[in-house]
C-alpha positions, -999 to 999 in steps of 0.1 A, spaced: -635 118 209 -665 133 224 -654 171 211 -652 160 182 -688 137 183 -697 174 193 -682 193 160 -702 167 140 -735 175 157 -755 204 138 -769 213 172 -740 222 190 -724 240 153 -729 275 150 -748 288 121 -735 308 91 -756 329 90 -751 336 131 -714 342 125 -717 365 100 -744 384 119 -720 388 150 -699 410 133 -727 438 129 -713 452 94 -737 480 96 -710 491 121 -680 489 97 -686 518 82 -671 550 106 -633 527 107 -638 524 68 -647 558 65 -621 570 86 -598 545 68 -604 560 36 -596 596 50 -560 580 59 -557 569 22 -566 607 9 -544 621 34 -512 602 29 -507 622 -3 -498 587 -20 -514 579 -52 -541 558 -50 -553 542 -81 -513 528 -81 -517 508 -46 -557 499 -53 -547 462 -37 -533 480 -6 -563 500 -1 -585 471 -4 -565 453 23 -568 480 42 -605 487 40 -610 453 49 -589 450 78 -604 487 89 -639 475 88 -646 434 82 -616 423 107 -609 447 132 -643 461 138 -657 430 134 -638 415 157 -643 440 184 -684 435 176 -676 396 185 -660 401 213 -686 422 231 -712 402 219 -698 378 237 -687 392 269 -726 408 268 -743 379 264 -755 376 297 -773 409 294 -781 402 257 -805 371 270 -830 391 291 -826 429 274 -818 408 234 -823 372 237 -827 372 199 -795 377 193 -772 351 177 -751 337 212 -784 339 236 -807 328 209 -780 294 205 -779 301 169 -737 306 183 -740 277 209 -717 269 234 -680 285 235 -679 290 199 -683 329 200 -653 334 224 -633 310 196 -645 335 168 -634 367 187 -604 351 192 -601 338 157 -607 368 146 -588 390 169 -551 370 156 -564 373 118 -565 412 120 -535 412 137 -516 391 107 -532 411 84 -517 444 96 -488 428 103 -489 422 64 -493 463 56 -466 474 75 -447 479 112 -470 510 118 -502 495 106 -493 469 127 -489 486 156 -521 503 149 -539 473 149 -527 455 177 -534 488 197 -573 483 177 -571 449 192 -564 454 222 -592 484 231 -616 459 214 -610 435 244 -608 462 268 -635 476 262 -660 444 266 -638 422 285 -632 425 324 -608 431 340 -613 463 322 -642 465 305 -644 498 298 -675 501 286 -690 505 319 -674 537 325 -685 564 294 -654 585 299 -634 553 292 -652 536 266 -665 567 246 -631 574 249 -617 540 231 -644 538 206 -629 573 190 -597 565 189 -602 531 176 -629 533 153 -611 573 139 -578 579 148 -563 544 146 -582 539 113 -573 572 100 -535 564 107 -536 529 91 -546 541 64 -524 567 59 -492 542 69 -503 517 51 -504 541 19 -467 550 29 -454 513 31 -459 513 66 -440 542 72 -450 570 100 -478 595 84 -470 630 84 -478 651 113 -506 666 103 -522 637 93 -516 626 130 -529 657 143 -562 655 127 -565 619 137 -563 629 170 -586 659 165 -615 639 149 -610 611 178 -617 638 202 -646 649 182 -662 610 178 -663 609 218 -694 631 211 -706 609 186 -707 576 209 -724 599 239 -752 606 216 -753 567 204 -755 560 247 -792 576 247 -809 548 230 -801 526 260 -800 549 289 -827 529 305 -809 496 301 -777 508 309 -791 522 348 -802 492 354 -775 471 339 -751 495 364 -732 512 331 -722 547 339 -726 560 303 -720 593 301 -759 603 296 -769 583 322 -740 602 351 -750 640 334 -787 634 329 -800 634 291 -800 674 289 -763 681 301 -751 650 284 -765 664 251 -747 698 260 -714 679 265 -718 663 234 -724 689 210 -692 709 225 -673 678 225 -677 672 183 -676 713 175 -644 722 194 -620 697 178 -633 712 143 -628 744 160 -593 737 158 -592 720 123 -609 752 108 -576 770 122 -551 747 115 -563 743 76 -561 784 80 -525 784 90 -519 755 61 -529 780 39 -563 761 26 -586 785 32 -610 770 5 -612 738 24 -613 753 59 -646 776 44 -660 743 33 -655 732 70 -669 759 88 -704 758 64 -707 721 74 -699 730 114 -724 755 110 -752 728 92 -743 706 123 -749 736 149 -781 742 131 -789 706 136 -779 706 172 -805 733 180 -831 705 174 -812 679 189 -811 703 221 -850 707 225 -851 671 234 -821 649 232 -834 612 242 -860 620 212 -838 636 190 -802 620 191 -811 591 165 -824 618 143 -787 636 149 -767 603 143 -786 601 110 -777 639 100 -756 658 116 -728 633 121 -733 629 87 -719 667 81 -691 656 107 -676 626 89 -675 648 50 -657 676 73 -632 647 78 -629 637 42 -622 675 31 -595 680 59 -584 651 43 -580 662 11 -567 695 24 -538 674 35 -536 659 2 -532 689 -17 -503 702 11 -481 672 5 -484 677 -29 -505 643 -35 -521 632 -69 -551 608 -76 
């Protein structure tokens, strides 16, 4: 009786706006992205299976990368109040226990919607699920540890989006192994990425005791490590779309590798001032080197539009 005198109480309800702000979409769009690539890749035709693809998409981005945004939100919010207390659990806009309830909520709806696209996709996404918790929630919580959580972050957020979508384009059937190959490959690659997103907080997270990788290396050799971390992976893309036979699409590769080395030059001359303007352009050459392997892929299994 008194839970539920609570429920009808507007205080202790979370706002609508709140809930919808916990699941950060401005993050939704590297799984989507990466989602998409899966879609081109499968070599299935895609204006036939429109409805899958919107599933997908949304289950990529809205669900499962929402749900991991929930879920450390809330496992953060402790942090959040002193470093973010405008945020929508410290602020009370997501009073009381009703941001665990969401994560959870919306941890099992991903997982039923996968489960909906297929055994692989399915698999995929409990695996999504599951690194979302582990990377936020103790006992794990990798995320305090940049080795580990850059590390779950690529895979999650490239390689097990990048696979969905290719499975769920094949009825939920295993993708083709090159499609798997260049998952992993551009997984490899995003660890780089999420380094370079570690040196807006590298402050916060000394204090706050996380050992991201910027803050164990220093900013300079972190940078380094980065930059050879996202160019050696498309190293080996450039070859394999060689041996393929795609030479057209591996040249289009290597000219956008070279834009991002050009760009890292900059980004090397002072990385804490420099890495947002990287993550704004050359990670933007990174992820259309993904969609042409992509469509390398495409054109080896013989797949139409």
């Amino acid at each position: 009786m008194q839970r539920l005198m609570l429920l009808r109480d507007p205080a202790r309800r979370p706002q609508a706006g709140a809930m919808f702000e916990l699941l950060h979409p401005v993050t939704w769009f590297p799984p989507m992205w990466a989602f998409a690539c899966g879609v081109v890749s499968s070599g299935e035709p895609v204006l036939e299976r429109l409805g899958i693809v919107f599933l997908g998409v949304l289950l990529a981005g809205p669900l499962v990368c929402g749900a991991s945004q929930v879920v450390n939100d809330w496992f953060d919010r402790h942090v959040d109040a002193i470093n973010e207390p405008q945020r929508p659990i410290p602020s009370g806009r997501v009073p009381g226990s009703w941001g665990l309830y969401y994560a959870i909520l919306w941890s099992a709806l991903s997982i039923w919607v996968g489960y909906l696209l297929g055994p692989w996709v399915f698999g995929a996404t409990i695996v999504g699920v599951f690194l979302a918790w582990a990377y936020s929630a103790p006992p794990l919580r990798l995320k305090l540890n940049g080795w580990w959580g850059n590390t779950a972050v690529g895979f999650s957020y490239e390689g097990l989006a990048w696979v969905t979508g290719a499975a769920a384009m094949a009825g939920g059937a295993m993708p083709a192994p090159e499609v798997l190959v260049l998952a992993v490959l551009y997984s490899l690659g995003a660890h780089g990425i999420m380094t370079l997103n570690d040196f807006k907080a590298i402050e916060g997270d000394r204090h706050t005791g996380v050992r991201s990788i910027p803050v164990q290396l220093g900013p300079e050799r972190a940078a380094r490590f980065a930059c050879w971390t996202m160019a050696l992976p498309q190293v080996v893309v450039i070859g394999l779309l060689i041996h393929w036979e795609r030479p057209v699409h591996a040249l289009i590769v290597c000219g956008l590798l070279l834009a991002q080395f050009a760009a890292m030059r900059r980004l090397l001359r002072d990385p804490r001032e420099h890495a947002p303007w990287y993550n704004g352009t050359g990670i933007t050459f990174y992820v259309l080197g993904m969609m042409t392997s992509a469509f390398a892929i495409r054109e080896l299994v013989g797949g139409a539009i």
